[in-house]
N, C-alpha and C positions, 0 to 999 in steps of 0.2 A: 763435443763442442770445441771448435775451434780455437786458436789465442786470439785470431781474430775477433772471434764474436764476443771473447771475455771483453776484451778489450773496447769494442762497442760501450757494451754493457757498463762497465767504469766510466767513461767517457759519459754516460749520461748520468752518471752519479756527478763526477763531476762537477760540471754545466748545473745541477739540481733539480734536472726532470724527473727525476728518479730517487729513492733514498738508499741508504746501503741495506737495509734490511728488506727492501723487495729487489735489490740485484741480487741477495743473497737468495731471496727465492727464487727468484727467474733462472739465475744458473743453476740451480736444484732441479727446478722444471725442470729447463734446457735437457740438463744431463741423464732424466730419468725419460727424458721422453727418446732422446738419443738412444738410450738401453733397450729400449722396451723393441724398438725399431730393431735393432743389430737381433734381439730374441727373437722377432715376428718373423725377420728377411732367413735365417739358422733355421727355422722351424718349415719352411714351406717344402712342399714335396712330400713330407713325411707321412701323409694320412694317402 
């Protein structure tokens, strides 16, 4: 995740679209879905 997208993310905390305990999960999403990605893209080829 970007510091852009953190930054987003704050920014609607902020404002109070958002609370900080679901920015705290969104950047958890964010970053596991980020991982899961970089493992899937490492893995291709191999079979």
């Amino acid at each position: 995740m970007s510091a852009e997208e953190r930054q987003k993310i704050l920014q609607l905390v902020e404002d109070g679209k958002i609370t900080a305990d679901e920015a705290i999960l969104l950047i958890r999403a964010l970053d596991e879905h980020e991982q899961s990605e970089d493992w899937d893209s490492s893995d291709e080829g191999d079979w």
